[in-house]
N, CA and C of each residue as an Amber inpcrd file, in Angstrom:
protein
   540
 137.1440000 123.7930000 -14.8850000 138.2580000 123.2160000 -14.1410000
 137.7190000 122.1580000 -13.1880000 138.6610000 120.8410000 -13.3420000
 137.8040000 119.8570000 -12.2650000 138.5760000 119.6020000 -11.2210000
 137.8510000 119.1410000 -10.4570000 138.4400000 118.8030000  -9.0190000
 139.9120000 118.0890000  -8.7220000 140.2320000 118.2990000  -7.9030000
 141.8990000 117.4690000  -7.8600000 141.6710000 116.7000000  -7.0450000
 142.6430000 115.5530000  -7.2780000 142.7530000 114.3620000  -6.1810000
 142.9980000 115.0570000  -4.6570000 143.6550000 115.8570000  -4.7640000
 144.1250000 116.8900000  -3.6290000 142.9830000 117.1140000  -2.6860000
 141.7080000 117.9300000  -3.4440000 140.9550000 118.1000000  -2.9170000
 140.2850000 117.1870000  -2.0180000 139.9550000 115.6530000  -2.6890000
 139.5530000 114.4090000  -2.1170000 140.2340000 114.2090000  -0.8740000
 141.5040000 114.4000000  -1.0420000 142.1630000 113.8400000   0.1530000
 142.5920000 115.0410000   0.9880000 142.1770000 115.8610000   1.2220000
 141.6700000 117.0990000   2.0660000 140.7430000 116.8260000   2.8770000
 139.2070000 116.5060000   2.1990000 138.3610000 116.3260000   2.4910000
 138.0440000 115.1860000   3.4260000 138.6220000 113.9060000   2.9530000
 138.7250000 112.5140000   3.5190000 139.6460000 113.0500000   4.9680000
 140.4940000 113.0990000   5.0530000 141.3730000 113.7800000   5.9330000
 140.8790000 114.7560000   7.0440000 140.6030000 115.6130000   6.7960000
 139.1020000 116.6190000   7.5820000 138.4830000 115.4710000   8.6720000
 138.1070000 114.8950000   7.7900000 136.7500000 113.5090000   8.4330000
 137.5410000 112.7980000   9.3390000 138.3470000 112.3980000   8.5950000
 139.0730000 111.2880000   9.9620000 139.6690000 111.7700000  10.6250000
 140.2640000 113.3310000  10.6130000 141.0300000 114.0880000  12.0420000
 140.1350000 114.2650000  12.6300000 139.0550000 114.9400000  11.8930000
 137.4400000 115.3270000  12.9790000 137.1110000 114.1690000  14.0620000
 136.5990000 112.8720000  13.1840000 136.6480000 111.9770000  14.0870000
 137.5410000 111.4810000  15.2230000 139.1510000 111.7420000  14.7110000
 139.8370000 111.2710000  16.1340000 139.7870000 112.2920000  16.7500000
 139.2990000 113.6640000  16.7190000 139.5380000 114.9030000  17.6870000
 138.2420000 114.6820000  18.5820000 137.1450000 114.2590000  17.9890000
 136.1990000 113.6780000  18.8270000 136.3980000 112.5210000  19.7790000
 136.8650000 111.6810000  19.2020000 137.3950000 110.6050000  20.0780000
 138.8770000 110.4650000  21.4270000 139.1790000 111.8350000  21.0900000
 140.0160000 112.1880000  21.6500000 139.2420000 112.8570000  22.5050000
 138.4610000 113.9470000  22.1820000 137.6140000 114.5410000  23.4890000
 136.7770000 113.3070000  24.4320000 136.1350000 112.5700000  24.0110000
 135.7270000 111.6920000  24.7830000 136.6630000 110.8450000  25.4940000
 137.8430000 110.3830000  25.3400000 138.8680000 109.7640000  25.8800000
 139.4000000 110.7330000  26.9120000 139.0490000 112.0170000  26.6670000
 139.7960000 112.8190000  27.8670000 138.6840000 112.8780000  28.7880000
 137.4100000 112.7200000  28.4970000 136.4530000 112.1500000  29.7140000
 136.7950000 111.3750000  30.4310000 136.6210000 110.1640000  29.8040000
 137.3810000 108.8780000  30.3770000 138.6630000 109.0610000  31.1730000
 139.5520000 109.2660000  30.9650000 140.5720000 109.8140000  31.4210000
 140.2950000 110.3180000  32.6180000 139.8490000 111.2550000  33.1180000
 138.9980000 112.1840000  34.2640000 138.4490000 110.8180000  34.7920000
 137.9330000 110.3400000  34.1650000 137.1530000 109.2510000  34.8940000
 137.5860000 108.2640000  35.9440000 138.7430000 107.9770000  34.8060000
 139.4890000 107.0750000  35.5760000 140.3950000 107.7240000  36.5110000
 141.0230000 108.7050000  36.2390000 141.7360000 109.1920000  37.4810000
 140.6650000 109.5640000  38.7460000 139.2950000 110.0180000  38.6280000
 138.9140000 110.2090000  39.7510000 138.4460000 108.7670000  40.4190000
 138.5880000 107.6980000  39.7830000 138.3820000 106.2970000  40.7160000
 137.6490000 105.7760000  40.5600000 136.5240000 105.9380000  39.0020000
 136.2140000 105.5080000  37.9840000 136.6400000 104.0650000  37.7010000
 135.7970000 102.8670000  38.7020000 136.7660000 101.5890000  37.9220000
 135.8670000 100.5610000  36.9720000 134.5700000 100.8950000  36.6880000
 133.9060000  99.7410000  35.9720000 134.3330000 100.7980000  34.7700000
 133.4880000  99.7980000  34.0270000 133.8040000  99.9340000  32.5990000
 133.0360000 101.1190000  31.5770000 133.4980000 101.4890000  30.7660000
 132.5330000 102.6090000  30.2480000 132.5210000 102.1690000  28.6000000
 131.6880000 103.1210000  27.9280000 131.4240000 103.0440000  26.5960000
 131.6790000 104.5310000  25.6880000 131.9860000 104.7250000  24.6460000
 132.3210000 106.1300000  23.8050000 131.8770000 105.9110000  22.3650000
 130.7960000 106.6180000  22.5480000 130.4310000 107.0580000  20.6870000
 130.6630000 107.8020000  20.1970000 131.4560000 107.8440000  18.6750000
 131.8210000 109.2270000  18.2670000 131.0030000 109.3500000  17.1780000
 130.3310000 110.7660000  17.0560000 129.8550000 111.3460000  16.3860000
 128.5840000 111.1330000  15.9810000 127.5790000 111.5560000  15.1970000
 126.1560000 111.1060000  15.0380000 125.7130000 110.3480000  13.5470000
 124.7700000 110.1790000  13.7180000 124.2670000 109.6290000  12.4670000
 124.5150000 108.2400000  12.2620000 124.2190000 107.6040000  11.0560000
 124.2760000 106.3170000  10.8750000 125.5910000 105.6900000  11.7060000
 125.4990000 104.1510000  12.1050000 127.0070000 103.7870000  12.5900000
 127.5180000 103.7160000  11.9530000 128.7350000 103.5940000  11.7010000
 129.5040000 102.4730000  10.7670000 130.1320000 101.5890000  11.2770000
 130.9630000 101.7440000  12.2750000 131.8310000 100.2790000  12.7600000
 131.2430000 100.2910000  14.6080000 131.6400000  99.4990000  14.6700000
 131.6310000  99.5160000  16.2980000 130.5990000  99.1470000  16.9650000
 130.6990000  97.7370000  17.9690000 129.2130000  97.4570000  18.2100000
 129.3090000  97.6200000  20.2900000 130.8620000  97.6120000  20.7490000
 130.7340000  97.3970000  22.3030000 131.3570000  98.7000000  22.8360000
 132.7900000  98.7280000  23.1970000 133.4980000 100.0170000  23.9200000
 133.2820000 100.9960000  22.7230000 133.5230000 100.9880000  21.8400000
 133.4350000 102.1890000  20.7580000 132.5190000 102.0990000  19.8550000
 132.2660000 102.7990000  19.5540000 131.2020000 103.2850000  18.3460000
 131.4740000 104.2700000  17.6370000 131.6370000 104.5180000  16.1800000
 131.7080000 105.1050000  15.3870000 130.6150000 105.7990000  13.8080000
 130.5820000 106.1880000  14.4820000 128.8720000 107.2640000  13.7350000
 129.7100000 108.1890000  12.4300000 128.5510000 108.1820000  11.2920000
 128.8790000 109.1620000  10.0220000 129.6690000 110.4510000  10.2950000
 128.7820000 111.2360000  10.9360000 128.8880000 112.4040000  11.0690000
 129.9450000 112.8790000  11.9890000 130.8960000 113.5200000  11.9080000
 131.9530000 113.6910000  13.0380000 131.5550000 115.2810000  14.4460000
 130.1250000 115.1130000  14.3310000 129.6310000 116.1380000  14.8590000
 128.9360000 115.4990000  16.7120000 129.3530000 115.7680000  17.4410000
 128.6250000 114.9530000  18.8970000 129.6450000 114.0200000  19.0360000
 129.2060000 113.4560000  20.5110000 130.2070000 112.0730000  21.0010000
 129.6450000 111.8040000  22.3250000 129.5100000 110.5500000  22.9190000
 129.5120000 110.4870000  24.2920000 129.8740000 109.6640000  25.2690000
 130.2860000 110.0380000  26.5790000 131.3990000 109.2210000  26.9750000
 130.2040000 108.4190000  28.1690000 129.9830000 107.4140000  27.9150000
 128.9710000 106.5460000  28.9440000 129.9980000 105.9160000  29.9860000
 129.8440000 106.2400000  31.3390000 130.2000000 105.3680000  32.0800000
 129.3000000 104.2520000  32.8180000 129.6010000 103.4660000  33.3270000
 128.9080000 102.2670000  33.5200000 128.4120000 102.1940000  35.1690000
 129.1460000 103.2650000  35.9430000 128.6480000 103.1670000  37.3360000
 129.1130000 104.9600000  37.6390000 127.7370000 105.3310000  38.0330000
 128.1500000 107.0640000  37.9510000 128.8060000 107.6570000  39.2720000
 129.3050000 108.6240000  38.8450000 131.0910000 108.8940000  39.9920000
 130.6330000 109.8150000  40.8620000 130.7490000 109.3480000  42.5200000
 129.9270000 109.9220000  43.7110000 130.0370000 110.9450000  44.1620000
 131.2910000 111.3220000  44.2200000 131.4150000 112.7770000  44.5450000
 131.7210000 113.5140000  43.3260000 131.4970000 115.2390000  43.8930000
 130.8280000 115.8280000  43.0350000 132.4460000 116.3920000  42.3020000
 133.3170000 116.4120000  42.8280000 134.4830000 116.5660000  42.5490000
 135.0050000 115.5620000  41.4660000 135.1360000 114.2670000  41.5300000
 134.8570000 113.3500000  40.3440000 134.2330000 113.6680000  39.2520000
 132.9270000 114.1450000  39.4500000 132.3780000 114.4560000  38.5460000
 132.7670000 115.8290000  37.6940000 132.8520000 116.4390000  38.2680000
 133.9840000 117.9480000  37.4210000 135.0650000 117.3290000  36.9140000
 135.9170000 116.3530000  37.5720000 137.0920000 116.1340000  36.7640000
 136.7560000 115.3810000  35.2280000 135.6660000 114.7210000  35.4700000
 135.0500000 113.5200000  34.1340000 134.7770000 114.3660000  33.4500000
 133.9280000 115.6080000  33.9630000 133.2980000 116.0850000  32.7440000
 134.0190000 117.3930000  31.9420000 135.2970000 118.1450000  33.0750000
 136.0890000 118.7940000  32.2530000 137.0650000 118.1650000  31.6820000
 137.5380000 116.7280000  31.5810000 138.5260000 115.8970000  30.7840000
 138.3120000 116.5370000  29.2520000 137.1620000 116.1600000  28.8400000
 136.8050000 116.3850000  27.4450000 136.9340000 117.6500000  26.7540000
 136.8610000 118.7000000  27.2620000 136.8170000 120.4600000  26.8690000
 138.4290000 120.8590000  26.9080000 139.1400000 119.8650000  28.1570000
 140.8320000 119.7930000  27.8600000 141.4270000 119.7000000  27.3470000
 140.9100000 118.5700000  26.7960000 141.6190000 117.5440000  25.5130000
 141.2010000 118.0360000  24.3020000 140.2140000 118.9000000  24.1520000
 139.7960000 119.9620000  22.8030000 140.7480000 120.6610000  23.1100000
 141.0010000 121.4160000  23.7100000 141.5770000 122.7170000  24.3510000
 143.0060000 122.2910000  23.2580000 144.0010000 121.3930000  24.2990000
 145.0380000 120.8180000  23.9770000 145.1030000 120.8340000  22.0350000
 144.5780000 119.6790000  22.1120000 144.5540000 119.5180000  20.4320000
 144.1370000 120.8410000  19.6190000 143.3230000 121.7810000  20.1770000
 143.3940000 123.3120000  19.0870000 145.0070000 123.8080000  19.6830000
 145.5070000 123.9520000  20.5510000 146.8990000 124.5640000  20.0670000
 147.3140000 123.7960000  19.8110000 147.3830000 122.3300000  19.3490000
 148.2720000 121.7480000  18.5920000 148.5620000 121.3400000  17.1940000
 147.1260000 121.9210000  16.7130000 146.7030000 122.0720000  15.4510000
 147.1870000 123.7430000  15.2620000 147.1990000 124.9470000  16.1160000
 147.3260000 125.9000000  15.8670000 148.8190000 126.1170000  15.4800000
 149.6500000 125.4200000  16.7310000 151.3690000 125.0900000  16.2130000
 151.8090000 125.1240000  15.3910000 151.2180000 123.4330000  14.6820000
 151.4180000 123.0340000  13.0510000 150.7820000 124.4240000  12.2270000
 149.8870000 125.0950000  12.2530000 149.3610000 125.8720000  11.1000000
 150.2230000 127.4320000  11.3400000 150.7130000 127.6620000  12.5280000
 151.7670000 128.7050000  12.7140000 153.0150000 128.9140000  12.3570000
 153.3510000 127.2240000  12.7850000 155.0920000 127.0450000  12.6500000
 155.6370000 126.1860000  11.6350000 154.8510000 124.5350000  11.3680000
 155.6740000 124.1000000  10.8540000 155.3670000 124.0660000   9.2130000
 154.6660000 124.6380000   8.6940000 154.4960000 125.0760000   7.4020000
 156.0220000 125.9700000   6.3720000 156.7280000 126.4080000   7.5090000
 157.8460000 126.7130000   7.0490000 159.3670000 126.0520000   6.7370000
 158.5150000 124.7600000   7.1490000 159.3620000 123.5870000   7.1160000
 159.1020000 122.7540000   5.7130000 158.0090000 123.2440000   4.7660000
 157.7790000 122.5630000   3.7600000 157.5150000 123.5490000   2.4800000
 157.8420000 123.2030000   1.3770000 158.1630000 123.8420000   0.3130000
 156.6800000 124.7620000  -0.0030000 156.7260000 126.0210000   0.1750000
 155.5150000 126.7650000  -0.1840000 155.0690000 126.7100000  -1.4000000
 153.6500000 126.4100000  -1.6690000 153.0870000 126.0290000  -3.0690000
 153.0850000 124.5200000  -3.3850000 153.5940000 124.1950000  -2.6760000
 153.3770000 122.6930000  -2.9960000 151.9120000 122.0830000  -2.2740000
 151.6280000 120.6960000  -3.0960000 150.4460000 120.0350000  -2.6580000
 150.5010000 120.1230000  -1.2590000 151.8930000 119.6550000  -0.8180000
 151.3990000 119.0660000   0.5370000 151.5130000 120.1230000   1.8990000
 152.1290000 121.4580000   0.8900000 151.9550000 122.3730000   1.7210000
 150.6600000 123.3040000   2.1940000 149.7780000 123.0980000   0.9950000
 148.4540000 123.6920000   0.6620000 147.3190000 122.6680000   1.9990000
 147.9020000 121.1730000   1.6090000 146.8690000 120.3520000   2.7780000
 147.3780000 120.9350000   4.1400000 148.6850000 120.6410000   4.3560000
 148.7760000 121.0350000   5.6200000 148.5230000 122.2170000   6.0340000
 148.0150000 122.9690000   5.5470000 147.8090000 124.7170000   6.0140000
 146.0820000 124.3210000   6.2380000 145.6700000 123.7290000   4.8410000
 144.1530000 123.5690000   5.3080000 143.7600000 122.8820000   6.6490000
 144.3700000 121.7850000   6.6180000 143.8810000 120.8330000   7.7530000
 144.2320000 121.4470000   8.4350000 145.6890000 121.6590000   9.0680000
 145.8340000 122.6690000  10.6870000 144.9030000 123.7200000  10.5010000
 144.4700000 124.0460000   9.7870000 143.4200000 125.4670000  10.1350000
 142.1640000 125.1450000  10.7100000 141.5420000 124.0520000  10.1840000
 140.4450000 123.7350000  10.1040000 140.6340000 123.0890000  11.3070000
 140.8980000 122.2450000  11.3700000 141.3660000 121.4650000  12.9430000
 141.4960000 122.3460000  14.1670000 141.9860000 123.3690000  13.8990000
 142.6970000 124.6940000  14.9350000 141.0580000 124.8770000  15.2400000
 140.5140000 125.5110000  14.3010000 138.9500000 125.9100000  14.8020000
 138.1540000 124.9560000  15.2260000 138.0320000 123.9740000  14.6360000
 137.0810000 122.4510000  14.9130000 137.3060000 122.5570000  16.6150000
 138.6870000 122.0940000  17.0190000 139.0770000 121.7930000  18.6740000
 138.4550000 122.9790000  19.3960000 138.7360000 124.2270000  19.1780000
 138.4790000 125.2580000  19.4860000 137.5320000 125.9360000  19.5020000
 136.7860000 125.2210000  18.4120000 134.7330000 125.9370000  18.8600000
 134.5320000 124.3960000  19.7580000 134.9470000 123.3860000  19.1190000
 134.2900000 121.8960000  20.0560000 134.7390000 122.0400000  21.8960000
 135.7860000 122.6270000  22.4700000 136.2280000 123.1740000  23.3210000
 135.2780000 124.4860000  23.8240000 135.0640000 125.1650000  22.9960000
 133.9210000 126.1600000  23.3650000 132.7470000 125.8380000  23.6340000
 132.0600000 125.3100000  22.8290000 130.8970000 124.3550000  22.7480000
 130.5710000 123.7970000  23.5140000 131.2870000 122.5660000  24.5310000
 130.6360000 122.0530000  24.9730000 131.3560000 122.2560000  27.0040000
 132.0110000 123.5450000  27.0210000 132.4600000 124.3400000  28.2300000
 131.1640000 125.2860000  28.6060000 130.6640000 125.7740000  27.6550000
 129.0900000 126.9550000  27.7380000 128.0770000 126.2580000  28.2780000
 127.3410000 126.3140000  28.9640000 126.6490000 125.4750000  29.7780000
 125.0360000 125.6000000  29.2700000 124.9100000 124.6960000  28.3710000
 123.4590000 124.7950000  27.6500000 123.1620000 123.2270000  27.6840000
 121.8790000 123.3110000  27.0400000 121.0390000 121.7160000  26.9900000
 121.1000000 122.1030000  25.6830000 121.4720000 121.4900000  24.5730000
 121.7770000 121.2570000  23.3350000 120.2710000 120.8740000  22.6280000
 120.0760000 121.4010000  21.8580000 118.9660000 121.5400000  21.2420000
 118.9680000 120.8200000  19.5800000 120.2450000 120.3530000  18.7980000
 120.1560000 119.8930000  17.4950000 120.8360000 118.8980000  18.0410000
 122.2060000 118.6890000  17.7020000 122.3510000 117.3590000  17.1500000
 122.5890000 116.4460000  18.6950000 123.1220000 117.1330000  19.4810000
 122.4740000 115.7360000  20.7670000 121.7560000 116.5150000  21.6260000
 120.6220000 116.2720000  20.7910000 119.1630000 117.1880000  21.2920000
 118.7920000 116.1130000  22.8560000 118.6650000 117.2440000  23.7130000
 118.2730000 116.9360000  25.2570000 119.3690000 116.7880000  26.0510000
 120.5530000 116.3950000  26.0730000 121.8990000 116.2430000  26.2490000
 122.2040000 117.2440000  26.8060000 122.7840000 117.5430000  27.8880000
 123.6140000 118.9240000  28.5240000 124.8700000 118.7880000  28.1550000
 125.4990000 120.1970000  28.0620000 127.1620000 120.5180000  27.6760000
 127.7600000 120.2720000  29.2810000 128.9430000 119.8380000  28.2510000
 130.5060000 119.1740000  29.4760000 129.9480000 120.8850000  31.3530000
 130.1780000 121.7470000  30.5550000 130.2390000 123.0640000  31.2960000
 128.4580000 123.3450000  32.4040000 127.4490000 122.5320000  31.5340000
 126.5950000 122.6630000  32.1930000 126.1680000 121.3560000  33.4440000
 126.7510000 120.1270000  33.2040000 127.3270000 118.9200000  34.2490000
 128.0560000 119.8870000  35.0790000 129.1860000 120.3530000  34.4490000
 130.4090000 121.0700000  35.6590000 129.6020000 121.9800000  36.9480000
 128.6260000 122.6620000  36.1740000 128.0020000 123.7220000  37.0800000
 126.7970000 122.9850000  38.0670000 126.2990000 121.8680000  37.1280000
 125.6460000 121.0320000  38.3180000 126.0090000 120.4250000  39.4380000
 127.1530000 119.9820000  39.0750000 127.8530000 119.2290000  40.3920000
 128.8220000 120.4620000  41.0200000 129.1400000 121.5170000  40.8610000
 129.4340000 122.6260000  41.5650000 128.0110000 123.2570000  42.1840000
 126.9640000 123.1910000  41.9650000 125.7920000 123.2070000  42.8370000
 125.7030000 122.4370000  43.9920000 125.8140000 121.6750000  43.5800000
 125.2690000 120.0400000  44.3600000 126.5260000 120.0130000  45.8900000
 127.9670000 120.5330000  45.4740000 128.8850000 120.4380000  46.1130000
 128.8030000 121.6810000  47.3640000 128.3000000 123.0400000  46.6810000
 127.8510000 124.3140000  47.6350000 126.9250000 123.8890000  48.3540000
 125.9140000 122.7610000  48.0270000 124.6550000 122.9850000  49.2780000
 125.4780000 121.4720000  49.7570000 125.6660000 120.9110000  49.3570000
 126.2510000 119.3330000  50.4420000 127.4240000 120.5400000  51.7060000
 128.1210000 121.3570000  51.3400000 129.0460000 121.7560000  51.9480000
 128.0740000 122.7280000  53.2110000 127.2180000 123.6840000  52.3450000
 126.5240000 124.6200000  53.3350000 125.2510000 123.3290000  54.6520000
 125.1120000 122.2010000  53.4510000 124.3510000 121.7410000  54.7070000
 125.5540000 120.8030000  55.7820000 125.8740000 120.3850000  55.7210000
 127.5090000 120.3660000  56.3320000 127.4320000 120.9620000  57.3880000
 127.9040000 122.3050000  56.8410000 127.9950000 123.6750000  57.9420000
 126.6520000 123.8130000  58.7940000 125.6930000 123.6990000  58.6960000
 124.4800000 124.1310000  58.9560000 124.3120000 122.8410000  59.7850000
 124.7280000 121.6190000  59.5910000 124.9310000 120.4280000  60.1950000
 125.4950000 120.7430000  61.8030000 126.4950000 120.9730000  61.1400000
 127.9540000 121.1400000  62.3160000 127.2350000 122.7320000  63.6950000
 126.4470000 123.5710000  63.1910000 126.4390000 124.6620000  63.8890000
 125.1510000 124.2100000  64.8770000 124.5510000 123.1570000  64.3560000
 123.5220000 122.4400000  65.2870000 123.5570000 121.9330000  65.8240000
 125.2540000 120.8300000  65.9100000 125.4300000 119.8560000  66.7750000
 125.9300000 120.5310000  67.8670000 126.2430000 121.8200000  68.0360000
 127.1730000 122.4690000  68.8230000 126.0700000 122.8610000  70.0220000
């Protein structure tokens, strides 16, 4: 038995939701970015491996695995910086229940057994988990060891600048009890 066109365009499909769910996580960096007062300019690569398109603000890589959101002047307080760097784990967050929706609810809206009912069950599934480990992934606070080897996770930035914010605050305090 050979392959179906179906399958192809499953597959193709996979890739390019993967990629905008990546590009969507990095845009919800940005996002953070800019709301915390973020005003030069930044850069976003999605995914790894060879490029394929994109030579200035975006970049677009083979692999729909990694992404990163470069800003161009880094954001001073440490509060800024939590908002930049939990944008991205949000915007995963978001997009797995919205992939989970479609694979819950609106499948009953389309003729069961059919082609296009079979893609849409695959893709919302796959998508549902993709957002949802990529949301997990990069909330766990590790230095990434394969594919953006040396790189810290969104969650392990968060916990740095929640460091950085406890001793600026305790020396603060420790400030203030000396001037007295």
């Amino acid at each position: 038995m050979g392959l179906s066109i179906y399958f192809f365009v499953r597959i193709i499909l996979i890739w390019l939701l993967c990629l905008l769910s990546v590009l969507l996580h990095e845009l919800g960096h940005a996002l953070g970015y800019r709301i915390s007062g973020g005003k030069a300019g930044w850069k976003v690569i999605v995914g790894s491996g060879p490029r394929m398109i994109g030579k200035s603000k975006y970049i677009f890589c083979l692999i729909p695995a990694g992404g990163y959101f470069i800003p161009e002047e880094e954001q001073e307080t440490n509060q800024a910086k939590i908002l930049m760097y939990a944008g991205g784990p949000v915007f995963s967050l978001m997009q797995a229940v919205l992939y989970g929706i479609i694979y819950f609810c609106f499948p009953e809206y389309v003729q069961p057994g059919s082609n296009l009912y079979e893609i849409l069950l695959s893709v919302s599934a796959f998508l549902f988990y993709f957002n949802f480990f990529q949301c997990l992934f990069t909330v766990i606070p590790i230095r990434y060891r394969v594919v953006c080897r040396g790189f810290e996770s969104d969650g392990l930035q968060i916990v740095h600048a929640l460091k950085n914010k406890e001793s600026q605050e305790s020396h603060m305090d420790h400030k203030s009890n000396t001037d007295d």
